[in-house]
TORMIMI-163066 format. One line per 5 residues: number of its first residue (from 1); for each residue x, y, z of N, C-alpha, C, O, CB. Coordinates in steps of 0.02 Angstrom, whole numbers. Glycine has a CB too. Layout:
REM residues N
NUM = X,Y,Z,X,Y,Z,X,Y,Z,X,Y,Z,X,Y,Z ~ ... $
***
This chain:
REM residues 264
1 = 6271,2317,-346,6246,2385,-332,6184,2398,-373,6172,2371,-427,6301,2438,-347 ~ 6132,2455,-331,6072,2461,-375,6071,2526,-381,6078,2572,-341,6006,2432,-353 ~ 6055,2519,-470,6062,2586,-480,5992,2606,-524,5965,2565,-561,6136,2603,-518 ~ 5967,2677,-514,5926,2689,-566,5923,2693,-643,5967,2734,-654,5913,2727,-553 ~ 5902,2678,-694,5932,2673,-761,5914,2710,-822,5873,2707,-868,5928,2615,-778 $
6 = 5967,2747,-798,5969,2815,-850,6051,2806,-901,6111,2818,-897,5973,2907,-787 ~ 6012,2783,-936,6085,2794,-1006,6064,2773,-1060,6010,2744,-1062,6163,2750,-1001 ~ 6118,2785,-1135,6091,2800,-1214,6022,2764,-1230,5980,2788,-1269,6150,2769,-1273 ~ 6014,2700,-1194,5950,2647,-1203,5883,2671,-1155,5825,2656,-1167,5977,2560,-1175 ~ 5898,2698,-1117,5841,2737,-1085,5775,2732,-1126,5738,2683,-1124,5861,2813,-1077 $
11 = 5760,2794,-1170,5709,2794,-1202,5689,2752,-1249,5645,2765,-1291,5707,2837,-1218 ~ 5731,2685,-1243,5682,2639,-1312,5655,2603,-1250,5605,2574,-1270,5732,2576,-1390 ~ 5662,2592,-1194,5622,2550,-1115,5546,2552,-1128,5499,2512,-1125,5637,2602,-1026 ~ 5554,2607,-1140,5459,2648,-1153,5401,2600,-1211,5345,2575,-1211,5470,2751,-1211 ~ 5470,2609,-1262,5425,2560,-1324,5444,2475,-1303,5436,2436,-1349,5464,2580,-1426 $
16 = 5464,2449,-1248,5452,2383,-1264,5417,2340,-1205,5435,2338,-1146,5517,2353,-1285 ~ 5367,2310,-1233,5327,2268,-1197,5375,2250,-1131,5432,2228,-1136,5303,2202,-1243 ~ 5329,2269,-1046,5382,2249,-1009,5352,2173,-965,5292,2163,-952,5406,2319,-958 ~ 5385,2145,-953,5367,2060,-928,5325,2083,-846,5343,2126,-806,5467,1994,-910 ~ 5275,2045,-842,5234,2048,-777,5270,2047,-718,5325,2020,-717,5189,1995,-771 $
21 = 5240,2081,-654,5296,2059,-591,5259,2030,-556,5204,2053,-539,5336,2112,-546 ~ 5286,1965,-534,5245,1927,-467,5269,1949,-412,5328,1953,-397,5251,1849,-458 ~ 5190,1974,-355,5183,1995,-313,5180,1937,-245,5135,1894,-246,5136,2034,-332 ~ 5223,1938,-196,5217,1886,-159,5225,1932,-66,5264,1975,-46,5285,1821,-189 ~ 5176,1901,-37,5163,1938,26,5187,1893,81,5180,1832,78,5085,1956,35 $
26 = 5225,1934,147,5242,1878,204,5230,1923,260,5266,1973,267,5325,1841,204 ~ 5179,1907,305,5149,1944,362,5224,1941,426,5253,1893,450,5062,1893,391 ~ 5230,2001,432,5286,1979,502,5276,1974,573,5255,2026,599,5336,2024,508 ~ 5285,1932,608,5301,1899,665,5362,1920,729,5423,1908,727,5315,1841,636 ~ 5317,1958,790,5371,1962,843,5434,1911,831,5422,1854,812,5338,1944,915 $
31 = 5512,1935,843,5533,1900,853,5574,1887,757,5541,1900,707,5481,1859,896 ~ 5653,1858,754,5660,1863,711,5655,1789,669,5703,1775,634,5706,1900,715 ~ 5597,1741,672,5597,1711,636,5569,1722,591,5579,1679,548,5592,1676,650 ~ 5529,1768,572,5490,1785,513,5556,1813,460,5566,1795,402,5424,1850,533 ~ 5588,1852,491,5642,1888,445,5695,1829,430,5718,1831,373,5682,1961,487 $
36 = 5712,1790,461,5731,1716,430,5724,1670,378,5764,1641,341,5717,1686,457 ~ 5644,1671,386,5614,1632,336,5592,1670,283,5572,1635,237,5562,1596,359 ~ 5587,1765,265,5607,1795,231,5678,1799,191,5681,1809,130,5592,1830,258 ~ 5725,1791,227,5792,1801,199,5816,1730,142,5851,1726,91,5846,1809,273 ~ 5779,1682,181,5778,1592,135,5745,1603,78,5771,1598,23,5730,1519,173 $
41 = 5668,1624,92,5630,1614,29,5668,1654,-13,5696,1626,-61,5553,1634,29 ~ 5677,1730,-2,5705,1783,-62,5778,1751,-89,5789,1759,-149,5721,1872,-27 ~ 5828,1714,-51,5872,1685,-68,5848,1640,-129,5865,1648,-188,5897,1656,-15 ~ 5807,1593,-105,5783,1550,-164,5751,1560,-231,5750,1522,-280,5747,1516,-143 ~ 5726,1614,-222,5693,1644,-259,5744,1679,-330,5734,1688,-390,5656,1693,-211 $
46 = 5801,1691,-286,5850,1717,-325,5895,1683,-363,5924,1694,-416,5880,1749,-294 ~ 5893,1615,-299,5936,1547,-367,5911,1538,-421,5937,1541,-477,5938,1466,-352 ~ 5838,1522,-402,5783,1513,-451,5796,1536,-520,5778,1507,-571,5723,1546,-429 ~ 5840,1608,-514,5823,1643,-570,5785,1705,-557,5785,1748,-601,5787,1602,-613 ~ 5746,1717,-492,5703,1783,-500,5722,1852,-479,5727,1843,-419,5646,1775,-466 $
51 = 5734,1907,-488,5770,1947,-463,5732,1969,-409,5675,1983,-430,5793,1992,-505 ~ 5737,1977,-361,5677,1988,-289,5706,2075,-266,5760,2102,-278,5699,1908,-197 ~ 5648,2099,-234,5671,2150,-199,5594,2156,-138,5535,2143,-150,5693,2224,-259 ~ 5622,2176,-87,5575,2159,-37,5552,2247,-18,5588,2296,-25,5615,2105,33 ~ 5486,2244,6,5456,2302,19,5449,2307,75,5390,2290,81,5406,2313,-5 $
56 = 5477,2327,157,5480,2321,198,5440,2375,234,5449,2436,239,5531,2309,203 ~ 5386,2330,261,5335,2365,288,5331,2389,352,5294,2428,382,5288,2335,281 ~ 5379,2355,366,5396,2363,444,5456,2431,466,5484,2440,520,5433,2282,468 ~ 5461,2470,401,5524,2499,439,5504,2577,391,5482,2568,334,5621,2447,422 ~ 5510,2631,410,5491,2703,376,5531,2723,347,5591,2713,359,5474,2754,410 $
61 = 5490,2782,269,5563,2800,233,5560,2839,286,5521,2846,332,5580,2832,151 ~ 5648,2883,256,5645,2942,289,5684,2976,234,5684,2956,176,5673,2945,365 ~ 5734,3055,267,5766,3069,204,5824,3041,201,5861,3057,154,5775,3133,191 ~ 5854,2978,264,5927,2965,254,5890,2884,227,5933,2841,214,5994,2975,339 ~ 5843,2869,221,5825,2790,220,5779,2798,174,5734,2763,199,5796,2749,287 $
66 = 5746,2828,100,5697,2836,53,5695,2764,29,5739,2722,24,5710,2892,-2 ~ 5616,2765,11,5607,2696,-22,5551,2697,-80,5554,2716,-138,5585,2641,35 ~ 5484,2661,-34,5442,2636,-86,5404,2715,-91,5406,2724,-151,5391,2558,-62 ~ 5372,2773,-64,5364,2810,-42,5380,2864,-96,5338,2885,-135,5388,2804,11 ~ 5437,2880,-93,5478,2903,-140,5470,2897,-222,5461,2938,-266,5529,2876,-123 $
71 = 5481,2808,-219,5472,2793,-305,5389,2823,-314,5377,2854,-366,5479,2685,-332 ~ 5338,2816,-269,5277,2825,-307,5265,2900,-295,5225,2919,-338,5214,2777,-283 ~ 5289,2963,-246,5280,3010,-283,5325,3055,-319,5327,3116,-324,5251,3037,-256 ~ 5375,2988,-353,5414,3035,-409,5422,3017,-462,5454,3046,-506,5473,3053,-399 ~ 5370,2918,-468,5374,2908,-521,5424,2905,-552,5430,2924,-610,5348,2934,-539 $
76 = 5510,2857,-488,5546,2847,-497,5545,2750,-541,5488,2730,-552,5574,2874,-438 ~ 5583,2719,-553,5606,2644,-555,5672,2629,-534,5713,2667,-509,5603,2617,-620 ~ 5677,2574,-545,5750,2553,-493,5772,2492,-550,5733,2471,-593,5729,2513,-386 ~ 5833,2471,-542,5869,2415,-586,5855,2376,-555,5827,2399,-505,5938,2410,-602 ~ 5858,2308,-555,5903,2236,-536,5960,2253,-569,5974,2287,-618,5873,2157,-564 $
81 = 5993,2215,-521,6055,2196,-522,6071,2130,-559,6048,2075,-548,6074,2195,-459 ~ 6138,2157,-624,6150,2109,-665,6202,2056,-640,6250,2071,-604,6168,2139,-722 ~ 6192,2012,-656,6230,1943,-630,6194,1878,-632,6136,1869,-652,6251,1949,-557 ~ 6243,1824,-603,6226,1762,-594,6187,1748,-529,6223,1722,-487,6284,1726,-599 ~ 6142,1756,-515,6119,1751,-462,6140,1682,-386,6148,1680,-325,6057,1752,-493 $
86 = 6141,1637,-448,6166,1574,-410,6255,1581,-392,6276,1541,-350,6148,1501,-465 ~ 6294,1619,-417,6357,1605,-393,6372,1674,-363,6433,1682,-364,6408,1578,-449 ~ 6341,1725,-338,6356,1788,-353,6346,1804,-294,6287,1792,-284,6325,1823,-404 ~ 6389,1842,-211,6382,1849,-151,6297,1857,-140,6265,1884,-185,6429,1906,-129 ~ 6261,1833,-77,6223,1828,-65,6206,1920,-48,6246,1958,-20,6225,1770,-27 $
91 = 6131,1940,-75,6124,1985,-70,6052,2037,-78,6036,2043,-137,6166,1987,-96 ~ 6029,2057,-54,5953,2057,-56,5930,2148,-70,5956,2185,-27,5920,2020,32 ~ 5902,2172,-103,5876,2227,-105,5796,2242,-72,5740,2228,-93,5882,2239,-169 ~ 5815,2271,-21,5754,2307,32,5750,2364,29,5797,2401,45,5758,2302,102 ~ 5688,2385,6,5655,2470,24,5604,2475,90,5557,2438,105,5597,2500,-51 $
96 = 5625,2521,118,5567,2554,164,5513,2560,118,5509,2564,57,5583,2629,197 ~ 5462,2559,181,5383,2538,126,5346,2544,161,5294,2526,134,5364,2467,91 ~ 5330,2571,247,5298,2573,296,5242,2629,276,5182,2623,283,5342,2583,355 ~ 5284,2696,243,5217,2738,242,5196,2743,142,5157,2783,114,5241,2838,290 ~ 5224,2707,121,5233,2693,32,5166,2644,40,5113,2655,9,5327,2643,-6 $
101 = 5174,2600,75,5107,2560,105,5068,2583,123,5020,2547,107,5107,2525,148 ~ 5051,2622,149,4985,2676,185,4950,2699,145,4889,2703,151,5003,2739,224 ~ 4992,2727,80,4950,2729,24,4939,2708,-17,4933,2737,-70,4947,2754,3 ~ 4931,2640,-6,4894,2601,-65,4827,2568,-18,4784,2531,-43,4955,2529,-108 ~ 4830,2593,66,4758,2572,80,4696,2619,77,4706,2680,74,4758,2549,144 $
106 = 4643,2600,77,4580,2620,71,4570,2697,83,4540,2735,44,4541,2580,114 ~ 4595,2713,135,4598,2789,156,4644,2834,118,4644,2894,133,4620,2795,229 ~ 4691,2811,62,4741,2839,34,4762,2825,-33,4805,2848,-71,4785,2831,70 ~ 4694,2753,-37,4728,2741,-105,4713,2791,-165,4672,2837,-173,4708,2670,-130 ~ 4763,2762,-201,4799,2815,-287,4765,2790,-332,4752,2829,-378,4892,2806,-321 $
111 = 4741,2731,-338,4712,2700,-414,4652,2633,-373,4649,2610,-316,4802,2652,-481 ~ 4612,2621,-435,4553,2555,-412,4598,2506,-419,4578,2455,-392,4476,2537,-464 ~ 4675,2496,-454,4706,2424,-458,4750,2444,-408,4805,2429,-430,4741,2392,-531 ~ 4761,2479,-332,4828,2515,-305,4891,2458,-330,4914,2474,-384,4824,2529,-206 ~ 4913,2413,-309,4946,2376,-309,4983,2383,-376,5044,2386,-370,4916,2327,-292 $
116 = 4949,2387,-460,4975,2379,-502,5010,2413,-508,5058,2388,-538,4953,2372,-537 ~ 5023,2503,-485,5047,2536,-484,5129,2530,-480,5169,2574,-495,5014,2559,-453 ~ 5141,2470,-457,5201,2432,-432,5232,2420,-482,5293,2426,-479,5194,2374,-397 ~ 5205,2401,-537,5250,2358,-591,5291,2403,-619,5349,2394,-601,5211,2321,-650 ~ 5279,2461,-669,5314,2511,-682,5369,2538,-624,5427,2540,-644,5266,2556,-700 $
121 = 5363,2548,-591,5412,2547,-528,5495,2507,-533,5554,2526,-535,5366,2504,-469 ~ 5452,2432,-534,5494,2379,-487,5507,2335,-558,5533,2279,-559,5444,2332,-408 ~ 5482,2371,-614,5488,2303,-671,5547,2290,-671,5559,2233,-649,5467,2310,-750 ~ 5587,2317,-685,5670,2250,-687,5669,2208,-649,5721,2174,-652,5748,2272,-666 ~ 5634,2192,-612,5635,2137,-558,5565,2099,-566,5507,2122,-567,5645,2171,-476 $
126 = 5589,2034,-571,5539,1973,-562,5486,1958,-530,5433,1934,-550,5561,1935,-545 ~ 5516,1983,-438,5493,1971,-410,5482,2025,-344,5532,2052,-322,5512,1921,-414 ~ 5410,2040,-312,5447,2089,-267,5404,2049,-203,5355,2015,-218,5434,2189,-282 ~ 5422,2054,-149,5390,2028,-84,5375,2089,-52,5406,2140,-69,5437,1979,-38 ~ 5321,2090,2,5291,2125,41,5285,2124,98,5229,2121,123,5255,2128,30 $
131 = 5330,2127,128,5340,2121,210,5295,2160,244,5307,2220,233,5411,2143,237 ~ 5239,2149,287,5223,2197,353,5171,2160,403,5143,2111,379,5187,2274,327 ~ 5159,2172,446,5119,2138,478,5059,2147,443,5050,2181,392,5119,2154,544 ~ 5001,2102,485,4947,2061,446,4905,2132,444,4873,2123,392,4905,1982,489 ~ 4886,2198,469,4842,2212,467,4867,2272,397,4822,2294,361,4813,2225,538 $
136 = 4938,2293,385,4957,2342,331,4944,2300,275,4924,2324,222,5034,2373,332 ~ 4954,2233,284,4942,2191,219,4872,2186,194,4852,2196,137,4964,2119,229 ~ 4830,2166,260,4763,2160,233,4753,2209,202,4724,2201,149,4713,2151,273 ~ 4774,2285,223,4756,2358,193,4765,2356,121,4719,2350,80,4805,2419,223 ~ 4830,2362,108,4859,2344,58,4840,2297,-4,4857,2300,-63,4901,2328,83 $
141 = 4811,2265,20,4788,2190,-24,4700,2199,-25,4668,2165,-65,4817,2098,32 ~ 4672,2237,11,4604,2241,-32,4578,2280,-77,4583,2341,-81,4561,2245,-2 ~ 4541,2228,-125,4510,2236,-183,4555,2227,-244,4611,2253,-246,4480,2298,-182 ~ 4534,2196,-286,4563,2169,-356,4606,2135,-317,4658,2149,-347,4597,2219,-420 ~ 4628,2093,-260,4694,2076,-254,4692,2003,-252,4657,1986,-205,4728,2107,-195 $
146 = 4715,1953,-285,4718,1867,-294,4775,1849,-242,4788,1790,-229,4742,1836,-383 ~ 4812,1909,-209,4866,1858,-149,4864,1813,-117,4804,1801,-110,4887,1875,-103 ~ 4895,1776,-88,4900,1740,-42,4965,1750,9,5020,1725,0,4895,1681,-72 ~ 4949,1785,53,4999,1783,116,5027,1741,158,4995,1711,202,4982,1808,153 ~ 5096,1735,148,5113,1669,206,5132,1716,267,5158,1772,269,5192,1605,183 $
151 = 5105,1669,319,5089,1670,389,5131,1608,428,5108,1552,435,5005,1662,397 ~ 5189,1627,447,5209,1609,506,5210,1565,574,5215,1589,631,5204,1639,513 ~ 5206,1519,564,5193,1497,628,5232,1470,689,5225,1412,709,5160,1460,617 ~ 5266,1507,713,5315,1525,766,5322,1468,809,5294,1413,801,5295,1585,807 ~ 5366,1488,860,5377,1418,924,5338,1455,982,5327,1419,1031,5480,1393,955 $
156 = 5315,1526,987,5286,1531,1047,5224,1498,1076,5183,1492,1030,5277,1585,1049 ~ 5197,1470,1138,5165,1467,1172,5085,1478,1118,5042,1437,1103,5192,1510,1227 ~ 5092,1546,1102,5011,1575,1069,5005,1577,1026,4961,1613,1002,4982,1628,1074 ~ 5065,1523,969,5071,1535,929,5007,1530,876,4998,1568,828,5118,1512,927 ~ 4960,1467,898,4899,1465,834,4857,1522,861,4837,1566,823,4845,1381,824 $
161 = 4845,1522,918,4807,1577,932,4807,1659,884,4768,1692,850,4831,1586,1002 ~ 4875,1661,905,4887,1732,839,4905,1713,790,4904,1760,750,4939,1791,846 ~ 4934,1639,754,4898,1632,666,4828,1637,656,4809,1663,604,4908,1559,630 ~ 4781,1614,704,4721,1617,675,4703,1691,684,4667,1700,635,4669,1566,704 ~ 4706,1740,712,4701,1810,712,4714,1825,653,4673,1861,624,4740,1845,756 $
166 = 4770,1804,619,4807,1850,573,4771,1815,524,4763,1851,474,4892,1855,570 ~ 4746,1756,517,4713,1728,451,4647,1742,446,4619,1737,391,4718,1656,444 ~ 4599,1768,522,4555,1788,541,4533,1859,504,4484,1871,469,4566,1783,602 ~ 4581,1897,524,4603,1972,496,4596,1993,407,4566,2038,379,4690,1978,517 ~ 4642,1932,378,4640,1921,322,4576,1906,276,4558,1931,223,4679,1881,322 $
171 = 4549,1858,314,4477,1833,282,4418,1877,282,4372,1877,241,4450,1772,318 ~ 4427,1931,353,4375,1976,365,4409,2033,313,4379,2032,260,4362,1998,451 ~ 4441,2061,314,4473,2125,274,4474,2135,203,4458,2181,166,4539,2130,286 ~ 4499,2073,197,4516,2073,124,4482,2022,81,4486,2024,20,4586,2062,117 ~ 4445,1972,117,4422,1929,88,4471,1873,64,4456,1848,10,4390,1957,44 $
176 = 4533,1846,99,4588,1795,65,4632,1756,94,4671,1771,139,4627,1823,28 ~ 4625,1715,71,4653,1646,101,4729,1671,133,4756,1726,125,4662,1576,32 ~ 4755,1608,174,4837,1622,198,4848,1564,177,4806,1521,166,4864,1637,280 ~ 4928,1557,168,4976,1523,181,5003,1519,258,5022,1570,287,5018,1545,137 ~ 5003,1467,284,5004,1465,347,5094,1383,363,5090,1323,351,4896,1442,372 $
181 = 5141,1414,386,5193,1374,376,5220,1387,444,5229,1444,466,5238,1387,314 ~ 5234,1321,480,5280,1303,523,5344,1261,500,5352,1215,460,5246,1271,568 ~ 5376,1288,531,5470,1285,538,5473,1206,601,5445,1202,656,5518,1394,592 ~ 5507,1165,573,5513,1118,618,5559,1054,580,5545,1032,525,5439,1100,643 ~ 5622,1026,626,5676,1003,598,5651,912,623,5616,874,589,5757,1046,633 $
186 = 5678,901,683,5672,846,717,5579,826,731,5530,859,750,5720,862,788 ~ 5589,757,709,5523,711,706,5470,732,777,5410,736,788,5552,616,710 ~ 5535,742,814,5469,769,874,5422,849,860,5363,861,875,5519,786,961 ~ 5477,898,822,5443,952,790,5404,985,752,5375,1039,749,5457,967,781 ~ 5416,907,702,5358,894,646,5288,869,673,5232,881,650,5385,836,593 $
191 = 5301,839,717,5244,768,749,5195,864,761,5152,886,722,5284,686,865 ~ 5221,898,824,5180,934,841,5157,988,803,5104,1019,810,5196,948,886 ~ 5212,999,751,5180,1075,684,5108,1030,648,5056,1054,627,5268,1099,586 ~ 5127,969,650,5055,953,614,4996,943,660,4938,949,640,5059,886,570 ~ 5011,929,723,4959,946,778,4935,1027,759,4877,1033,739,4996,939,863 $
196 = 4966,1072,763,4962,1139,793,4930,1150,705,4880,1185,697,5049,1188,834 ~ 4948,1133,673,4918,1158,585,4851,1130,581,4801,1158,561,4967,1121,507 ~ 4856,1069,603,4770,1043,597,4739,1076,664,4690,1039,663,4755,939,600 ~ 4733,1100,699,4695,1124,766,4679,1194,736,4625,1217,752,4746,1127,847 ~ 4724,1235,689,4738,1310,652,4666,1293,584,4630,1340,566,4852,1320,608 $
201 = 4660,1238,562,4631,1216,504,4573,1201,527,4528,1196,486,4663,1164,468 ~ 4562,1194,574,4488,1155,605,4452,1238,645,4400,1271,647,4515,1066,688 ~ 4514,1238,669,4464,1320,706,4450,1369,655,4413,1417,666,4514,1375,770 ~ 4485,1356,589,4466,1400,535,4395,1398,499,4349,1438,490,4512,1387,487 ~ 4409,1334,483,4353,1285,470,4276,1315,512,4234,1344,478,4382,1201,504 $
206 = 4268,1308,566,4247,1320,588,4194,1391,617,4133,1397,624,4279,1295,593 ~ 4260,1445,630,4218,1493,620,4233,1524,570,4208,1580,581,4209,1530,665 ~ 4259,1527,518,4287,1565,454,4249,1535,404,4221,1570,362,4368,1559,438 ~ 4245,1453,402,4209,1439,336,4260,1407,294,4256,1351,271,4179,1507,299 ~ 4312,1451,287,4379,1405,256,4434,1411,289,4442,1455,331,4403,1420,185 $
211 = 4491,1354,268,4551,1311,287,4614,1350,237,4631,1336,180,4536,1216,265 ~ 4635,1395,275,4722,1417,265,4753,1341,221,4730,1284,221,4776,1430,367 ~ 4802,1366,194,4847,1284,147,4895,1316,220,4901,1374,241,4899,1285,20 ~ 4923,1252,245,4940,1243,281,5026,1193,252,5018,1154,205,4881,1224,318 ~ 5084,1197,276,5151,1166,261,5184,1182,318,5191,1240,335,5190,1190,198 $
216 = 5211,1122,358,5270,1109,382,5353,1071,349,5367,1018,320,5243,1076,427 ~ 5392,1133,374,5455,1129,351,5498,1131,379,5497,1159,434,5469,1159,320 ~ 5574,1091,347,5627,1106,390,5661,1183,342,5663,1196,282,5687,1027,398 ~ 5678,1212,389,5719,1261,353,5797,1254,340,5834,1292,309,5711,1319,387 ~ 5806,1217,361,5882,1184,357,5898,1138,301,5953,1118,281,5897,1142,420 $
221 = 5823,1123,276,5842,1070,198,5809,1113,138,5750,1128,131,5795,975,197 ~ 5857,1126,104,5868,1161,41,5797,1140,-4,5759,1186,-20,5945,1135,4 ~ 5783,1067,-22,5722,1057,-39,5678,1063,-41,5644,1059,-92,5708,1042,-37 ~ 5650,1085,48,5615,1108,69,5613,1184,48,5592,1180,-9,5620,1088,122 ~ 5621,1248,61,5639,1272,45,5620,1305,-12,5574,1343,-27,5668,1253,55 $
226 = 5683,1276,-50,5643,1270,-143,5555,1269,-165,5521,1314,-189,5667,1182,-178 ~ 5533,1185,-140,5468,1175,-143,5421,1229,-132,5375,1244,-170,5456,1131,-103 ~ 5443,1273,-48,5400,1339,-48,5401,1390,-91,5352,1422,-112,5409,1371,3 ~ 5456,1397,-105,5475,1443,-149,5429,1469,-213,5403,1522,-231,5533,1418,-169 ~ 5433,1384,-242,5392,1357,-299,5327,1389,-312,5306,1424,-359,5379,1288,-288 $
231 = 5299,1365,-251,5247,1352,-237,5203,1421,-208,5142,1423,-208,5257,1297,-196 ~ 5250,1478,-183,5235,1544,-188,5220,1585,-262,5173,1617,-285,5290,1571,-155 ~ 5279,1566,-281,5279,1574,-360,5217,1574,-393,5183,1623,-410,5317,1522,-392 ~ 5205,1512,-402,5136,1471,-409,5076,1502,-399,5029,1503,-439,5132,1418,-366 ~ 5079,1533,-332,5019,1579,-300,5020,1642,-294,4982,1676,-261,5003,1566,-240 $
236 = 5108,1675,-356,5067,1750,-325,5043,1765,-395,5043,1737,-450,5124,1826,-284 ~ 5013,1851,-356,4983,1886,-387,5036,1902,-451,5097,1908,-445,4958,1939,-344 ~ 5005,1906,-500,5051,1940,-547,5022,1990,-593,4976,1979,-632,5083,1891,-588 ~ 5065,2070,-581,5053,2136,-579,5088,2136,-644,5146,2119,-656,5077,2182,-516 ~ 5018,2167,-704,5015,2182,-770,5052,2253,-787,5049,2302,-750,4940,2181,-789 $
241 = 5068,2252,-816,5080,2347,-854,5017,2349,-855,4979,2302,-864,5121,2372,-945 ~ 5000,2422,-842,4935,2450,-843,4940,2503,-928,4899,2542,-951,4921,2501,-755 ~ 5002,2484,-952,4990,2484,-1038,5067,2501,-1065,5109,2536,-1037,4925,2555,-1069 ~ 5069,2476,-1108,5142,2475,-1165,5180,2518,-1154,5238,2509,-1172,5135,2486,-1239 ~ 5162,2572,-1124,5224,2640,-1125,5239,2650,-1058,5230,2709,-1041,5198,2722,-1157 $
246 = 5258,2612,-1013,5270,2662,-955,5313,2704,-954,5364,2716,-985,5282,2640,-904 ~ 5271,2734,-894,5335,2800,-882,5377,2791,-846,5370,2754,-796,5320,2863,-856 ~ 5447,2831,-865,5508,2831,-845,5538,2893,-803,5508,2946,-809,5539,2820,-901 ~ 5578,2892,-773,5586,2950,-710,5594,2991,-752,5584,2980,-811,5646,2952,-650 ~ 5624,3071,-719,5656,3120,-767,5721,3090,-749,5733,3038,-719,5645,3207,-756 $
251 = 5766,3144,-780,5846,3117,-753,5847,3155,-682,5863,3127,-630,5925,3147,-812 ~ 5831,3212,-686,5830,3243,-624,5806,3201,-542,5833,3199,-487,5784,3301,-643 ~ 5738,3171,-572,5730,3135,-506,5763,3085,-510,5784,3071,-454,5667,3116,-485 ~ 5782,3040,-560,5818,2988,-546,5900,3007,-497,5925,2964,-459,5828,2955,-623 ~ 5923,3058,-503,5977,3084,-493,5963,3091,-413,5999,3070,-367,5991,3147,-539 $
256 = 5910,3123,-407,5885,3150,-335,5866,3072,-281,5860,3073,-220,5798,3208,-352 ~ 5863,3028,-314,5827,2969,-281,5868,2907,-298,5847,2853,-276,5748,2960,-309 ~ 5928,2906,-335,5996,2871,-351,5984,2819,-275,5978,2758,-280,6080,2936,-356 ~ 5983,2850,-221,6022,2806,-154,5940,2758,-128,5950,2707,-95,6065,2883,-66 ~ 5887,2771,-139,5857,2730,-127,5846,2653,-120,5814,2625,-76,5839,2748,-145 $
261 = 5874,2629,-164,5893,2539,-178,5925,2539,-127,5957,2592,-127,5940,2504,-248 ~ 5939,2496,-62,5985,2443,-19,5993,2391,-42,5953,2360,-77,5966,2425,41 ~ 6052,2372,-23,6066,2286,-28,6082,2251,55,6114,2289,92,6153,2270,-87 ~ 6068,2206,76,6084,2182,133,6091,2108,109,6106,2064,149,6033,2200,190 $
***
């Protein structure tokens, strides 16, 4: 269960240096393989050791569903959840973040670092991911931003066609590379993800100037998997305290904004 954290230790939180949060972005995709290969990575992420909570860009607060929205205009935070991560029911914390996202783009943003704004927030947690399609992300992610977004690369028909859009989108908007990953088990599936990744790399190449990192995977081998995981890790952004004291809710709003955290 996630709860906000209000008790006797409360106010010494303020005086102690709090640990950076890595920021990690995943553009979503018609269709539920994106939320698949969301549900793996944050899994792994969590064996790992990282406490994850995902910002779901795709879905609105409201007043029965409050989320990211909420924490920033009340200048709430939220716990992780204590435990073993590796033996401990599988379990994921998601906030609505659809219009919490809106304002951190250009037309709405709160600060010149928007993004950092996050850490004080979400610090008990390691790690937070950013779910939404490619164009709230690009929003979201320009200026000061070092991300790297993984991008999807589906079984449909159009599928490079709309990765290169979305990496297209990315490079024009925000100025930044993708992560660009196809899902593929059997040798015949692999043979063609690396067709379809180099054809994605060459048309990039091409009219963009630069080449997405590109990985084909099985999602069915744990290794695999892991390796991305890693290797996200590796590449995200990681959101500083913007200084030694943050601030902490009142009790009142914490009280008022208690139900915000989900677990799924």
């Amino acid at each position: 269960m996630l709860e906000f954290g209000q008790h006797q230790g409360t106010s010494l939180y303020g005086r102690v240096p709090q640990d950076a949060l890595r920021l990690i972005s995943v553009a979503s995709v018609p269709g539920g393989r994106s939320l698949e290969m969301l549900w793996a990575i944050c899994m792994q992420l969590q064996r790992l050791g990282y406490p994850t909570v995902v910002l779901d860009g795709t879905t609105r607060e409201s007043a029965d569903g409050p989320g990211l929205l909420d924490l920033l205009e009340h200048n709430l935070w939220i716990e992780a959840p204590i435990g073993d991560a590796a033996s401990a029911e599988p379990s994921l914390a998601v906030l609505p973040a659809a219009r919490g996202l809106a304002r951190l783009a250009p037309r709405e943003r709160i600060s010149a670092v928007p993004l950092a704004c996050l850490q004080p927030l979400l610090r008990r947690y390691a790690v937070v991911v950013v779910y939404a399609a490619m164009p709230v992300l690009a929003a979201s992610l320009m200026d000061h931003s070092s991300a790297r977004p993984l991008v999807l690369l589906d079984s449909a028909e159009d599928c490079v066609t709309r990765a290169y859009k979305d990496v297209k989108w990315l490079a024009l908007e925000a100025e930044l590379s993708a992560t660009v990953v196809s899902l593929a088990q059997e040798h015949g599936q692999r043979t063609a993800a690396h067709q379809q990744l180099r054809a994605l790399r060459e048309c990039a190449g091409k009219h963009l100037a630069h080449m997405p990192r590109t990985l084909a995977l099985d999602p069915q081998h744990a290794p695999d998997l892991q390796r991305l995981a890693l290797e996200l890790l590796e590449s995200a952004e990681v959101l500083a305290s913007a200084g030694a004291y943050a601030a902490l809710p009142s009790p009142f709003g914490a009280a008022c904004a208690a139900p915000i955290a989900t677990s799924h």
